[in-house]
MILOVEX-374718 format. One record per residue (C-alpha): residue in one letter; x, y, z. Coordinates in steps of 0.02 Angstrom, whole numbers, padded with zeros to 5 digits, always signed. Layout:
MILOVEX-374718
AXYZ ...
END
This chain:
MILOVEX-374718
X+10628+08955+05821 X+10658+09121+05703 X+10660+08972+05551 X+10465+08928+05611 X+10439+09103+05629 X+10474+09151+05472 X+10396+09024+05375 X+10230+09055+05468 X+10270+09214+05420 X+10307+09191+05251 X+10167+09073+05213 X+10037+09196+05298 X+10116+09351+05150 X+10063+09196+05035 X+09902+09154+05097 X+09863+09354+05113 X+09908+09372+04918 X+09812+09213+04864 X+09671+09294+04943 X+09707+09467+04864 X+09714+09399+04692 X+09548+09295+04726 X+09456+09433+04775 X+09548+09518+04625 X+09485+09414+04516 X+09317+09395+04576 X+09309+09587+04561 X+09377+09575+04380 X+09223+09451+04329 X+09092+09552+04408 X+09183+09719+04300 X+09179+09605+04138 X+08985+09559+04188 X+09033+09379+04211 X+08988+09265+04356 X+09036+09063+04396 X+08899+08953+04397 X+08928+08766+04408 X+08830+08641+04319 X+08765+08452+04399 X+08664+08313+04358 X+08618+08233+04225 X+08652+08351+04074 X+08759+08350+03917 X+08899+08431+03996 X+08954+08459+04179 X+09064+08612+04300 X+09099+08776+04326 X+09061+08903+04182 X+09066+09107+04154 X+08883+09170+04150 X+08846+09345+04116 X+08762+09450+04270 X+08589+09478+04130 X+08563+09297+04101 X+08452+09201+04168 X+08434+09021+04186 X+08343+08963+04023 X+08477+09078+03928 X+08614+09004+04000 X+08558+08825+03981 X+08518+08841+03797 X+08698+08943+03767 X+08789+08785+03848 X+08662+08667+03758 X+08708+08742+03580 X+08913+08762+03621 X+08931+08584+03673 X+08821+08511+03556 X+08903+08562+03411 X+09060+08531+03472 X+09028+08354+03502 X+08921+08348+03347 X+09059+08423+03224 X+09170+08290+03153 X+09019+08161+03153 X+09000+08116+02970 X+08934+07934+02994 X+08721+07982+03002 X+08707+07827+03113 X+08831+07871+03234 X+08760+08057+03215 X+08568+07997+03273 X+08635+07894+03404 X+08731+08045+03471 X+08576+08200+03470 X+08483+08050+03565 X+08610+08062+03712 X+08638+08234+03697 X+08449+08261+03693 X+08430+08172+03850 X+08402+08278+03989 X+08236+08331+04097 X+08197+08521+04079 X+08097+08493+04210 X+08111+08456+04422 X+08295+08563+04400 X+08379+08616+04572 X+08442+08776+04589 X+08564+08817+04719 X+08591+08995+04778 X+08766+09033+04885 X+08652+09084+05034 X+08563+08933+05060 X+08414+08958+04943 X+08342+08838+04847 X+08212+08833+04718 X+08146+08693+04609 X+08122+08760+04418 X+08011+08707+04278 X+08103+08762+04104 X+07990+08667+04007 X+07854+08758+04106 X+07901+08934+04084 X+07925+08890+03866 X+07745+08887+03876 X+07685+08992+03983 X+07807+09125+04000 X+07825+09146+04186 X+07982+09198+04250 X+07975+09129+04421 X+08042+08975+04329 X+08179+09047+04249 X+08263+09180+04366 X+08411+09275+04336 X+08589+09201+04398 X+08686+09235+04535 X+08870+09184+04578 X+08902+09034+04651 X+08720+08986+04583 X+08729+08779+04561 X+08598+08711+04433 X+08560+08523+04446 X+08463+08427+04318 X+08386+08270+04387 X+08393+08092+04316 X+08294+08097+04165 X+08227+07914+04186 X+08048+07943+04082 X+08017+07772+04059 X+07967+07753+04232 X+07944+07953+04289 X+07807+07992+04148 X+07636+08046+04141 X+07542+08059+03933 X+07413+08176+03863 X+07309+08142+03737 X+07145+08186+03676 X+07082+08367+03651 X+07247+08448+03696 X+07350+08570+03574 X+07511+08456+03627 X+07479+08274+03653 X+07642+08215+03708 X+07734+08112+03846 X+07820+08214+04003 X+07927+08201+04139 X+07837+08178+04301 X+07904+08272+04459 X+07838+08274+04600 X+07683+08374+04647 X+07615+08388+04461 X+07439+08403+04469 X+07303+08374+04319 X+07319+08555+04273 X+07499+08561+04260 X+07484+08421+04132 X+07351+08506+04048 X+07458+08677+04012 X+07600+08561+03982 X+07496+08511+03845 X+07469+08684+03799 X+07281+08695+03829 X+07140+08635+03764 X+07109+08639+03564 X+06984+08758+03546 X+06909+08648+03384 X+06852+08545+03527 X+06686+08595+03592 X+06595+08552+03761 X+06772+08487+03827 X+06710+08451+04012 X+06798+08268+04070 X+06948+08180+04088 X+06993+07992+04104 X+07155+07968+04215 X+07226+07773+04180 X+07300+07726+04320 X+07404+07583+04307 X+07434+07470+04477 X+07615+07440+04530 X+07646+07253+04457 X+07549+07329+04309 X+07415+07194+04304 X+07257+07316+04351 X+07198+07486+04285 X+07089+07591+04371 X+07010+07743+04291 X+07001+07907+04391 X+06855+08032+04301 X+06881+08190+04323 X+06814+08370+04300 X+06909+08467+04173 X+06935+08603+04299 X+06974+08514+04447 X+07165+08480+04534 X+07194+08301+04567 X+07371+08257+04604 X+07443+08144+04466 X+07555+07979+04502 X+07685+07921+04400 X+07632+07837+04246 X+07467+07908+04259 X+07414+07905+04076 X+07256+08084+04053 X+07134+08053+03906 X+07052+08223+03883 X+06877+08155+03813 X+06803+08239+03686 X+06699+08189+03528 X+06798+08207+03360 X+06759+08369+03279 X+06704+08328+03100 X+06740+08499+03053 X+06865+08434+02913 X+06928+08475+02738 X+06811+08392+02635 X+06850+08428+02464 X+06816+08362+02282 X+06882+08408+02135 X+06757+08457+01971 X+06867+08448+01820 X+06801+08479+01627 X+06675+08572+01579 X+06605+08661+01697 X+06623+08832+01706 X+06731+08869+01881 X+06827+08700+01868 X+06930+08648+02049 X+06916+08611+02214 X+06743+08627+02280 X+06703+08602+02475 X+06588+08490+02530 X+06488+08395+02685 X+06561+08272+02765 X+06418+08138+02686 X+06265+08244+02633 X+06309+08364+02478 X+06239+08307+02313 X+06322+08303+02151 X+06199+08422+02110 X+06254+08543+02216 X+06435+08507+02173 X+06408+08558+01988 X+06313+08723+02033 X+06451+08762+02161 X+06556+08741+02008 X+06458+08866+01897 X+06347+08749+01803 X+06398+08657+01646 X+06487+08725+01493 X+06406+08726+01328 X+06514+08597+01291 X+06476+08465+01410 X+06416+08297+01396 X+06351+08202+01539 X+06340+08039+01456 X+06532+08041+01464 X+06522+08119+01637 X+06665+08012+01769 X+06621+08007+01940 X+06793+07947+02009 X+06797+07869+02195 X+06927+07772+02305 X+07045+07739+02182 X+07249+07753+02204 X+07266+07779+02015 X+07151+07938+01995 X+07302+08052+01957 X+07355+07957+01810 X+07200+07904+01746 X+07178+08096+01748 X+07333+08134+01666 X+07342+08001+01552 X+07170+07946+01493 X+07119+08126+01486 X+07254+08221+01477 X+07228+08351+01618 X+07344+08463+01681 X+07349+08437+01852 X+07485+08550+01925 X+07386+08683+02008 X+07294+08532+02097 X+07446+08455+02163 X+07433+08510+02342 X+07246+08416+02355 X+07311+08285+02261 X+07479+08231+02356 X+07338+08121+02446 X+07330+08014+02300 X+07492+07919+02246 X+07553+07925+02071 X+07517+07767+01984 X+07621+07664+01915 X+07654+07689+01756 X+07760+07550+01693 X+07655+07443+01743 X+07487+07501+01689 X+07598+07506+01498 X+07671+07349+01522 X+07498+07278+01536 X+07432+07378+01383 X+07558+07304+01275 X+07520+07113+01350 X+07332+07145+01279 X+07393+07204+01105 X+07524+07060+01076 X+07461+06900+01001 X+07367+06832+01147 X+07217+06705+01142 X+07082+06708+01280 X+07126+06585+01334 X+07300+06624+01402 X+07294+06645+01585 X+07442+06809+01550 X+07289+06892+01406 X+07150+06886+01577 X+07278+06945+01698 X+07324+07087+01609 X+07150+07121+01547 X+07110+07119+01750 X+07253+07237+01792 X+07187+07376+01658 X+07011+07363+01699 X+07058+07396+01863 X+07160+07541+01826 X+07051+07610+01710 X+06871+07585+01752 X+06857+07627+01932 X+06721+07755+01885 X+06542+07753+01882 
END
């Protein structure tokens, strides 16, 4: 009997200091700042981790994000094996993320929400014992698109609940270069995916979405473009000179351009349209510096060279008309030369 005695007794002065250093330590983490908070679900790395008391969720997520991603990322060197890799690490829903609180709270968070708007009630401050839980990220089937007049046309993860407007500032708003933006087409695919029915809706109205729904924000395409052309020669304010999408005259172009030179002739004018060799025939036929054009011209491919000289020489060897190698060269230069009018 004293033996059982004492061993209760002695395992009770255990238990009692196992429960003095817990507390111990659990005092020493909230002095250093720190906190545990466990991680679940589908993310790039699972368990328990030291948070500090000022973070909040998004901080926290990212700081474990970058840490284990460039761990796992460090003694890659293969670039396929690397790609393959930031595809699984990438893949994980910011969105629909449980967030347990030791008293029993829970709240549902929307990271990828509050990186565009900026509302904290999506990204609280931790707590001990907090337990975040990112859901299955399956977005092949849990999806809805955007496209259309929207600043971020784009495919997201549906959860639950999402309604046409959380789409829309998931898509970060309407582009303001659209104008009169009032409706929007919902595609609505049926289960066995053999019918689609259209939903029309108000641009300001709340209809729940379903999974897969697929929101065309309708709008006409602003013409409201870069339409450029470039006056080279001599004229007096050679360049880039904006135009009308179809309606501004050459006319126009030249006086935009500061009228002709003295030394221009406009029986030798070049009116230079469609062609994937103007850059060369530029440089080369002409020999215009080009340089300080570059960034209209990166548009326009440089042509190829070799074979534009390959071709010359074919026409200056000993050829007869009537060789089928004297046409098809003849063909290939016209081509490259005389796409002007």
């Amino acid at each position: 009997m004293k033996k059982l005695i004492f061993l209760f007794s002695f395992l009770s002065v255990v238990s009692l200091f196992a429960q003095t250093d817990e507390r111990s330590g659990f005092s020493n983490l909230l002095q250093a700042g720190t906190i545990s908070v466990t991680i679940g679900g589908d993310f790039i790395v699972t368990g328990s981790f030291p948070a500090f008391v000022t973070e909040r969720v998004d901080q926290f997520v990212s700081r474990l994000y970058k840490e284990t991603s460039g761990k796992l990322l460090a003694n890659i060197n293969a670039s396929y094996q690397l790609d393959e890799l930031k595809k699984k690490i990438d893949d994980f829903s910011l969105r629909g993320i449980t967030l347990k609180r030791s008293s029993g709270e829970i709240q549902t968070l929307d990271l990828q929400k509050f990186r565009v708007n900026g509302e904290f009630v999506n990204n609280p401050y931790l707590k001990n014992d907090d337990v975040i839980i990112f859901p299955d990220n399956d977005i092949e089937r849990n999806f809805f698109t955007v496209e259309g007049a929207v600043n971020n046309p784009d495919k997201f993860f549906y959860v639950e609940g999402d309604d046409l407007q959380d789409a829309l500032e998931l898509a970060r708003g309407i582009n303001k270069a659209y104008e009169n933006v009032k409706r929007v087409d919902i595609h609505r695919l049926s289960y066995d995916g053999q019918k689609m029915n259209v939903v029309m809706s108000d641009i300001d109205s709340v209809p729940l979405l379903q999974r897969g729904d697929r929101i065309v924000v309708v709008a006409d395409e602003t013409q409201r473009k870069e339409f450029n052309v470039i006056v080279l020669g001599e004229v007096n304010r050679p360049g880039v000179i904006p135009i009308t999408k179809n309606n501004t005259s050459i006319k126009g172009v030249i006086e935009d351009a500061g009228g002709f030179t003295e030394m221009a002739s406009l029986k030798k004018a070049k009116l230079f349209r469609g062609s994937s060799n103007i850059r060369f025939i530029l440089e080369k036929e002409f020999g215009l510096d080009l340089e300080d054009l570059s960034e209209y011209l990166k548009g326009w491919p440089n042509p190829f060279l070799f074979e534009y000289e390959k071709n010359t020489m074919l026409r200056m060897s000993n050829l007869t008309e009537a060789d089928t190698i004297f046409f098809l060269a003849d063909e290939q230069i016209r081509q490259m030369t005389n796409e002007a009018s």
